[in-house]
N, C-alpha and C positions, 0 to 999 in steps of 0.2 A: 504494500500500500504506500502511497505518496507520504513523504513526509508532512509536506502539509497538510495534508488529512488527517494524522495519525495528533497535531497537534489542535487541529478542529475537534479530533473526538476526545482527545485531553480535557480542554476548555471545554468543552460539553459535560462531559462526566462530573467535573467541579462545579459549574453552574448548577446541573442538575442537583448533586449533593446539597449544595446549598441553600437552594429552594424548599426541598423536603423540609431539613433542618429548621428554616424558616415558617414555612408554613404555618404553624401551633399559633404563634407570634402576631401574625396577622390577625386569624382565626380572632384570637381571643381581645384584639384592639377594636372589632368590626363589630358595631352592638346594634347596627341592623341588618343585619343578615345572620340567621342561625349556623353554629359552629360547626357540625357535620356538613354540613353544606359548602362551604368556604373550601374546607378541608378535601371534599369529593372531585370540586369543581379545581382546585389549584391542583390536584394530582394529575387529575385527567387534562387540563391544560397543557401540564407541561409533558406528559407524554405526546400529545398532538406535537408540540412545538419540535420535540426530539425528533420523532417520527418525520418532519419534512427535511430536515436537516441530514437524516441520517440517510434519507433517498435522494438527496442532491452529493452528496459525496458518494453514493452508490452508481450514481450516473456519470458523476465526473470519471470513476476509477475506467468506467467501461469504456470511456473517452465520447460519452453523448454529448450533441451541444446544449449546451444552455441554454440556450432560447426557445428550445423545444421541449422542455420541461416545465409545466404548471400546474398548479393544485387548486382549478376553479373548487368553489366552494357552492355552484350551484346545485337545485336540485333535479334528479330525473322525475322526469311524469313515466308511469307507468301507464297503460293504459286497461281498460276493463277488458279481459277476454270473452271473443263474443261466446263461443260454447258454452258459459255459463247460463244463459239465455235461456237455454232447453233446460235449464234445473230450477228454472223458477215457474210454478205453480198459477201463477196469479196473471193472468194475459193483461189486465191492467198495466202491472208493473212491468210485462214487459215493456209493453207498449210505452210507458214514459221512459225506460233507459234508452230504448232506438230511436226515440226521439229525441232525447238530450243525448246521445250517446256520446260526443267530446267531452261534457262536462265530467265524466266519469273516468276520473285519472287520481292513483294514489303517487305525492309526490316523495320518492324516495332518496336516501344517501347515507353515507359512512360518513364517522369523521373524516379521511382525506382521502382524497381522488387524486390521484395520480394519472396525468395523463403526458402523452407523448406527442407532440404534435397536437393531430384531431382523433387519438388514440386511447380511449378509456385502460390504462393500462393496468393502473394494479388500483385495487381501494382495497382502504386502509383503515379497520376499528381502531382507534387508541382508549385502553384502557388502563385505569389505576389498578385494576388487577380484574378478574374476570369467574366467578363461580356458572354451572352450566346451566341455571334458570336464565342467564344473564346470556347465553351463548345461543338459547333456541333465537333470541330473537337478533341474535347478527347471523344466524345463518338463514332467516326467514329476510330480511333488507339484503342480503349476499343474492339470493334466487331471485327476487325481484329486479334487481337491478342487472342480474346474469343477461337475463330477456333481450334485454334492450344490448346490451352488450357481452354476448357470449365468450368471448374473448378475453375479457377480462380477469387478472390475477386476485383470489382473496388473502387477504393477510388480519392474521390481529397481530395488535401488538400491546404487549399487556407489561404492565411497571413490576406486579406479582401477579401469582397465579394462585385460584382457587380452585380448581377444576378436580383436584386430586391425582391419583397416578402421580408420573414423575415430571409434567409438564414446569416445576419448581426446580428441578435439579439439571440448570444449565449448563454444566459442565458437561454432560454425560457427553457422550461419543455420539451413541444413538438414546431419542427421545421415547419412548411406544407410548407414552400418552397414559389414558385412564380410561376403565373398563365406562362410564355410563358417557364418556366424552365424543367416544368413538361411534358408539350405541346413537346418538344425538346425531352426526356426521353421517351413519349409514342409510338415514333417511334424509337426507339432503343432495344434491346433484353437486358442491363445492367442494371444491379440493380447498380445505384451508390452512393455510399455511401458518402456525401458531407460536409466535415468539416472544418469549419473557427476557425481560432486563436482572429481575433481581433474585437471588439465591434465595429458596425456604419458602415452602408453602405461607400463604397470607393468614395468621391467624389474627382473627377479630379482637382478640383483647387484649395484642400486642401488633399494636398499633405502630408502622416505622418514621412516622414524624415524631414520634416521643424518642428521645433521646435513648432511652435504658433497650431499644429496640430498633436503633438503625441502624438500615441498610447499608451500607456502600458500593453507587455502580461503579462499574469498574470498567475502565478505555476497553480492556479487551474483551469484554462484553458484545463496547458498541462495535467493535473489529468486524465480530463473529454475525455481530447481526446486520451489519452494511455487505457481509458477504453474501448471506441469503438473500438481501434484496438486488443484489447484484445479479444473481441466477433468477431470481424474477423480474427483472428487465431485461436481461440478455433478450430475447424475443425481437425487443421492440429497438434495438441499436439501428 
């Protein structure tokens, strides 16, 4: 990897650190907005924020231009499918959906869209960590928006991981995931590509913005996971 990237992901890693640590601080100066809340919303931000950063040094490495790389933040309209039509009982109701039938659009998105050009390339969940009630419904916005763009790479990316199995234990060689995660994914048409930042399943009443319970990300963390975004762009170079 470039040295200048390797010092991008330096200075990421430390920022990130910082924030965590930070967080509580904010949290508790902010007395109209509830605390949990603060706390959810600052985790989850700053993974999105790493997350774009860590796909523009994935593209640089692959030598993509830069000007071909954007992270519209619009949404997709999905549209109603008409076979549905025949499962509705009520000739009434048909008859007003074929009549407004444009207006019948759910509009869909992930946190980050990655796209390549005019190439929906890879979208991107960022999560402060992820247990699998949380997971039916990024693989249910994954297939909706598959539709429209079949092409399209899914990714989560998650700060920790609740999922169980061994999706917590980053270092491994190979990952095999968790018995009810997989179970979740076998009814789904997404290949999802599932990567964690930080070591040790997410327990709830060890909280890693509390000091006696933090984390440390670590550069070669984000190395490992600008790699795998690297072989999900490979495609679109």
């Amino acid at each position: 990897m470039k040295e200048a990237n390797i010092r991008l992901l330096d200075n990421l890693a430390i920022e990130a650190n910082a924030q965590i640590r930070g967080i509580e601080q904010i949290a508790k100066k902010d007395i109209d907005r509830a605390y949990g809340g603060i706390i959810r919303a600052g985790k989850g931000a700053l993974v999105e924020e790493m997350c774009k950063m860590l796909v523009k040094i994935a593209w640089d490495e692959l030598g993509g231009n830069e000007k071909s790389l954007s992270f519209p933040s619009k949404k997709v309209p999905i549209p109603l499918k008409k076979d549905y039509l025949a499962k509705i009982k009520s000739t009434e109701i048909q008859k007003w959906i074929i009549n407004n039938y444009k207006d019948f659009v759910f509009q869909a998105q992930v946190d980050v869209h990655v796209f390549i050009g005019n190439i929906f390339a890879l979208g991107i969940e960022c999560k402060a960590y992820t247990e699998n009630a949380m997971l039916k419904r990024i693989l249910v916005d994954f297939t909706l928006l598959k539709t429209v763009y079949p092409q399209m790479q899914c990714t989560l990316l998650q700060l920790e991981s609740q999922l169980t199995g061994d999706y917590s234990q980053i270092n491994k060689e190979v990952i095999y995931g968790s018995h009810s995660t997989h179970t979740l994914l076998s009814y789904f048409d997404v290949d999802l590509n599932i990567m964690t930042l930080l070591e040790g399943e997410r327990k709830v009443d060890k909280p890693i913005h509390k000091p006696e319970w933090f984390k440390t990300l670590e550069t070669a963390v984000l190395v490992k996971t600008v790699e795998k975004i690297k072989e999900l762009l490979q495609p679109f170079i």
